[in-house]
C-alpha positions in Angstrom: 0.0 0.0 0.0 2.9 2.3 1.0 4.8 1.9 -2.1 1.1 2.4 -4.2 1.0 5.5 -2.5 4.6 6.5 -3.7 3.9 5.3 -7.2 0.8 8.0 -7.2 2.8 10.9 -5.5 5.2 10.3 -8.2 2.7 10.5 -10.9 1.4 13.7 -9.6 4.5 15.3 -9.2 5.6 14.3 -13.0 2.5 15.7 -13.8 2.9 19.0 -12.1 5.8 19.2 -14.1 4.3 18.8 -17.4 1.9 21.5 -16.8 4.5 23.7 -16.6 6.9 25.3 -19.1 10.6 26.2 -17.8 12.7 29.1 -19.1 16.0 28.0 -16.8 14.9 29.0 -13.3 11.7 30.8 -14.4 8.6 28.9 -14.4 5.7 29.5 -16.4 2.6 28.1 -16.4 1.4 27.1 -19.8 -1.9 28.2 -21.5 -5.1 26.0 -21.9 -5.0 24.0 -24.9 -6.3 25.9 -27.8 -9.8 25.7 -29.1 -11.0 24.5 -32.3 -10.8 27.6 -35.1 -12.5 28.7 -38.4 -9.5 30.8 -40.0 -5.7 31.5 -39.1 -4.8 35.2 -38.2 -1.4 35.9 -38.7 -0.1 39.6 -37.8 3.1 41.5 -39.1 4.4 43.7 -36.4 6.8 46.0 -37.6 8.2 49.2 -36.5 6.2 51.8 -38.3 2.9 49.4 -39.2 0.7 46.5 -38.0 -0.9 44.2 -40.6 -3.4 41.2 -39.7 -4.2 38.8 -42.6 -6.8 35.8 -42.5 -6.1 32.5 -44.2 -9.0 30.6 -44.8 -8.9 27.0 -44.5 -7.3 26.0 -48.6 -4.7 28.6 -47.4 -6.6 31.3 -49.4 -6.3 34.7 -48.1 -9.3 35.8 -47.0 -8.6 39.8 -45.0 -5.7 42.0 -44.8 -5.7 45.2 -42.9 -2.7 47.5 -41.8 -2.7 50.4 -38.6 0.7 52.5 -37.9 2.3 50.7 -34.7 1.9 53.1 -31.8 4.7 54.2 -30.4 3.9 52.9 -26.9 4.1 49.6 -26.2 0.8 48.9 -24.1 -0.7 50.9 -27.0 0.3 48.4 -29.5 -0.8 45.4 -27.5 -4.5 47.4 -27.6 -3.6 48.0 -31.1 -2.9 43.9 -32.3 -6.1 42.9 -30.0 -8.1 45.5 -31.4 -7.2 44.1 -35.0 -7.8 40.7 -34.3 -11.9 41.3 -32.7 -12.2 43.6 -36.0 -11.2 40.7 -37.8 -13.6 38.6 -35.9 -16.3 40.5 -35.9 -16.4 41.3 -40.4 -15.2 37.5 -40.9 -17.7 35.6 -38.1 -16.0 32.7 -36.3 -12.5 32.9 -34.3 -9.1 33.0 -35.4 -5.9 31.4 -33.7 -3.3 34.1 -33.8 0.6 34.2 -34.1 2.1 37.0 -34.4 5.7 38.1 -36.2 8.0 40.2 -34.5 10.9 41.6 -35.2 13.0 40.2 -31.8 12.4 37.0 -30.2 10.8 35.6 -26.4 13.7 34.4 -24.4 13.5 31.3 -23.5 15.5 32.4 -20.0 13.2 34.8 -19.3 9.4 34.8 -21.6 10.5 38.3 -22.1 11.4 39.4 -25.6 14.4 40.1 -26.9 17.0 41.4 -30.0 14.2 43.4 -31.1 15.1 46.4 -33.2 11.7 48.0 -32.1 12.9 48.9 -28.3 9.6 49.0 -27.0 9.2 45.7 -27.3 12.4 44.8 -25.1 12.0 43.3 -21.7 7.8 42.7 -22.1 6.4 39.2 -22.4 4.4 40.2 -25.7 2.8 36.6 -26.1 1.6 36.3 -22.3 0.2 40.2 -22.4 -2.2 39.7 -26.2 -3.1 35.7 -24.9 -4.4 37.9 -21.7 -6.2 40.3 -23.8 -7.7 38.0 -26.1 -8.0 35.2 -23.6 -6.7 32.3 -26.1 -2.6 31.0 -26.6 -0.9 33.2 -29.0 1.8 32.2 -31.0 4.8 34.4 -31.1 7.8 34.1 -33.1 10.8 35.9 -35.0 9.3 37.8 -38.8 12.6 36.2 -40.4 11.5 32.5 -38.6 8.4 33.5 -40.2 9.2 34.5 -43.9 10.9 31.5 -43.7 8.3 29.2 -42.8 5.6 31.2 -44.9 8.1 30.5 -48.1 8.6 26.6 -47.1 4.5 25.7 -46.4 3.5 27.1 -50.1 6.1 29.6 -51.3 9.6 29.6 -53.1 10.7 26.8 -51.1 8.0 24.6 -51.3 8.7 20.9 -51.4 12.2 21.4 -50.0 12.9 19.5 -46.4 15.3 21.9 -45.2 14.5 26.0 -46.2 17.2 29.1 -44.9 15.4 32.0 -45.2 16.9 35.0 -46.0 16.0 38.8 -45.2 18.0 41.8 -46.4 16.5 45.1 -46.4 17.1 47.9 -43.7 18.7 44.7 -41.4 19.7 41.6 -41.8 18.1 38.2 -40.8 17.3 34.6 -41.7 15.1 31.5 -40.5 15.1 28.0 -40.3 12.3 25.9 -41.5 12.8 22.2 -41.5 10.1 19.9 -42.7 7.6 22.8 -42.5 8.9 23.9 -39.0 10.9 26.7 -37.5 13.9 26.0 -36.1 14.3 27.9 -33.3 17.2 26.3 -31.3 17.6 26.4 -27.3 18.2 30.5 -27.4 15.7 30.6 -30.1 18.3 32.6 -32.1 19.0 29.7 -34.9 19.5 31.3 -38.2 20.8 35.0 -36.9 23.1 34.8 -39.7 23.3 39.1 -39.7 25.2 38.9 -36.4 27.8 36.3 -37.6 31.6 37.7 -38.3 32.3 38.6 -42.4 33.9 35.4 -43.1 37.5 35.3 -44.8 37.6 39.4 -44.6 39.9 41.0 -46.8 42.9 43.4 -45.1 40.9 46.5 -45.8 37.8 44.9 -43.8 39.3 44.4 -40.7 38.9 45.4 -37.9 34.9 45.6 -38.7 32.5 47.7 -38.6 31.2 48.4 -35.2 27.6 46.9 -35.0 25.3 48.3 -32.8 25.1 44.9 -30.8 28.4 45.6 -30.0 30.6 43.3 -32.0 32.7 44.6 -34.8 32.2 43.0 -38.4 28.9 42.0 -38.2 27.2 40.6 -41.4 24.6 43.0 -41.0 26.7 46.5 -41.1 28.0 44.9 -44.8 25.4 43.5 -46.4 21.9 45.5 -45.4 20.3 47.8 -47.5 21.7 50.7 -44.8 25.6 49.0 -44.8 25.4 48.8 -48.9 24.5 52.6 -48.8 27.0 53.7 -46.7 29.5 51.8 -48.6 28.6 53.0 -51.5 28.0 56.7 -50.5 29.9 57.4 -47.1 28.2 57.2 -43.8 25.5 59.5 -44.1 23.7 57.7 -46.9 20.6 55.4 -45.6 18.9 54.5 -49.0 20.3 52.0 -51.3 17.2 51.7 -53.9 19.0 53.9 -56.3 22.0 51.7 -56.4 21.5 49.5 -59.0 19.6 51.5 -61.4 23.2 53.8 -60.9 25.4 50.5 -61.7 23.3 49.5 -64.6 24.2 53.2 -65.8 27.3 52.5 -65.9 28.5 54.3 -62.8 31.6 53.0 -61.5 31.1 53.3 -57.9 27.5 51.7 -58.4 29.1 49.3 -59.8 32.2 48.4 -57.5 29.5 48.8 -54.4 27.5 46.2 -55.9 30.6 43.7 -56.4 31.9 44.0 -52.9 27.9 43.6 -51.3 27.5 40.4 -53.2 31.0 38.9 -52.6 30.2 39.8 -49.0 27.1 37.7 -49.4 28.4 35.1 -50.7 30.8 34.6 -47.9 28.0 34.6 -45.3 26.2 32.2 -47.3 28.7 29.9 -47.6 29.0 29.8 -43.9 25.3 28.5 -43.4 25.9 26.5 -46.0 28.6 24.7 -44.8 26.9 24.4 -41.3 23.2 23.8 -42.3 24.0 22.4 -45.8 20.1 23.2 -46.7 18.3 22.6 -50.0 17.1 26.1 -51.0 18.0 29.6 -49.9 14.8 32.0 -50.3 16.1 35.7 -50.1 13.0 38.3 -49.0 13.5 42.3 -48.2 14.1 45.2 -50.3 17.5 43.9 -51.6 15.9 40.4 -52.8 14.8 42.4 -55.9 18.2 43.1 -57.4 18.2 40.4 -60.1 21.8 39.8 -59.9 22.1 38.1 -56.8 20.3 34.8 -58.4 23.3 34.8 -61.0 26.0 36.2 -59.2 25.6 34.1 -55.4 26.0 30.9 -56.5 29.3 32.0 -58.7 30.8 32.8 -54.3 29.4 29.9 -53.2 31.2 27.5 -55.4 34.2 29.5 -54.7 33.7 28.9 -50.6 31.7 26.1 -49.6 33.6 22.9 -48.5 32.4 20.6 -50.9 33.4 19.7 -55.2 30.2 20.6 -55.9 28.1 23.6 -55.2 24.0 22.9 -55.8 22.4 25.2 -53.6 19.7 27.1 -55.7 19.2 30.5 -54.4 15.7 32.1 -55.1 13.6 35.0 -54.7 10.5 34.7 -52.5 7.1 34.0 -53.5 4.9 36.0 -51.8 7.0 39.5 -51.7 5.8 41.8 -48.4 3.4 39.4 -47.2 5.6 36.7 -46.4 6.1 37.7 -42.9 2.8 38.0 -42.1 1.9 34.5 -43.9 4.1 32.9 -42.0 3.2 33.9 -38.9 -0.8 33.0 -39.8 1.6 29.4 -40.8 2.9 29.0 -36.9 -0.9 27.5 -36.1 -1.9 24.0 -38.8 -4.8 24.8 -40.7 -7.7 24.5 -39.4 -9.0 21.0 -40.4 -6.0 19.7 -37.9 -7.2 21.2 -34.8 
């Protein structure tokens, strides 16, 4: 009888456990399981906007809508749950909800993180909307989620193992394997814009100072902002006119271009030779510059460890809306609930 009663306390106590989620000495405890849903919402929050999109259940897009992101960040909370009931309310039914953010939730802490949008920083974003819309809210990284939006029914479609690649203003790239985001025990898998520029020439070093504090960050070199300022000197912000400048014939257009994609390339090669996957998608401003499909793959058969070099390197599928497909994509469809 004694040892019955053991067995028991035991299985309570392993059950205890499993209700609960652990973010290495912080213990949270986990949402109710979700509900059966009509539609996926998936939201894009971004530093100057908010867009909400509704997938219906073929995957056809069924709403979009866009606000400006308050500045505030209890304001923008209001803002996303405010979005998703308007939603509601013009479509009928209810929605499960992840959201895209540019940062991530630490795992140490439920708190997010590396966010470029500061107001974000330090607030447990996930925790906060679930509260206000009283269901579990996905949360993720945009680039996790431009990556998984491109490997459900984009660019990478079909492929097991998808690096997805954003270059506009920043720098950043996801991980989807077999139609899930790798997010890795930091949940920083696939930061490849805060990697060192690999092999850097004499005139590279010592780096560019990043604003995470490290010097030669992928980012400073190979973002629409670090191709400008090459290009033009440190003031300059805007690259768009680059190419159309390079295809003029102007010399410095042109040189800048060389040295961005070599620089590229290098990076590239690196999560190729780690991750070895089976398509790079590239998304952002910068994917539009046509020669990157021709000009990438020339670097990475110059770097990568390996006698052959196969890695096809595409443009995205669905353009701006990736981020926010994806991150309707971090819930199944709902048929699987």
């Amino acid at each position: 009888m004694r040892r019955s009663l053991l067995h028991c306390s035991k299985i309570i106590d392993i059950a205890r456990i499993l209700s609960k989620r652990h973010f290495l000495g912080r213990v949270r405890v986990m949402s109710p399981a979700p509900t059966p849903y009509d539609y996926r919402l998936g939201i894009d929050l971004g530093g100057t906007k908010i867009e909400i999109i509704a997938l219906g259940k073929d995957g056809s897009l069924t709403l979009r809508r866009r606000v400006a992101t308050p500045p505030v960040y209890e304001d923008t909370v209001q803002a996303i749950a405010d979005l998703v009931l308007a939603a509601e309310q013009e479509l009928g039914g209810h929605g499960s909800v992840g959201v895209g953010i540019p940062g991530v939730i630490s795992p140490a802490t439920g708190l997010v993180k590396n966010a470029n949008s500061n107001a974000l920083n330090g607030h447990p974003i996930d925790q906060d909307l679930g509260a206000k819309l009283d269901r579990l809210v996905r949360v993720n990284n945009d680039a996790n989620c431009f990556a998984l939006s491109e490997a459900s029914d984009g660019a990478g479609a079909g492929h097991r193992t998808v690096f997805g690649v954003i270059v506009g203003t920043g720098c950043g790239g996801g991980i989807s394997v077999e139609g899930k985001v790798i997010g890795g025990r930091h949940m920083i898998a696939g930061e490849w814009g805060h990697i060192p520029l690999p092999w850097p020439y004499p005139e590279e070093l010592p780096g560019i100072l990043c604003w995470c504090g490290q010097r030669g960050c992928m980012e400073r070199y190979i973002s629409g902002t670090g191709l400008a300022i090459d290009c033009d000197g440190p003031d300059a912000r805007d690259a768009s006119g680059i190419p159309a400048r390079a295809a003029a014939g102007e010399a410095k257009a042109q040189a800048a271009l060389a040295r961005h994609v070599d620089r590229m390339g290098r990076g590239l090669a690196v999560i190729v030779n780690i991750l070895d996957p089976d398509v790079i998608v590239l998304g952002g401003g910068l994917s539009n510059m046509p020669h990157l499909y021709t000009e990438l793959p020339k670097v990475l058969s110059q770097r990568v460890f390996s006698d052959v070099v196969t890695t096809p390197v595409v443009k995205n599928m669905h353009g701006d809306s990736s981020g926010v497909r994806g991150a309707a994509w971090l819930w199944p469809p709902p048929a699987a609930f």
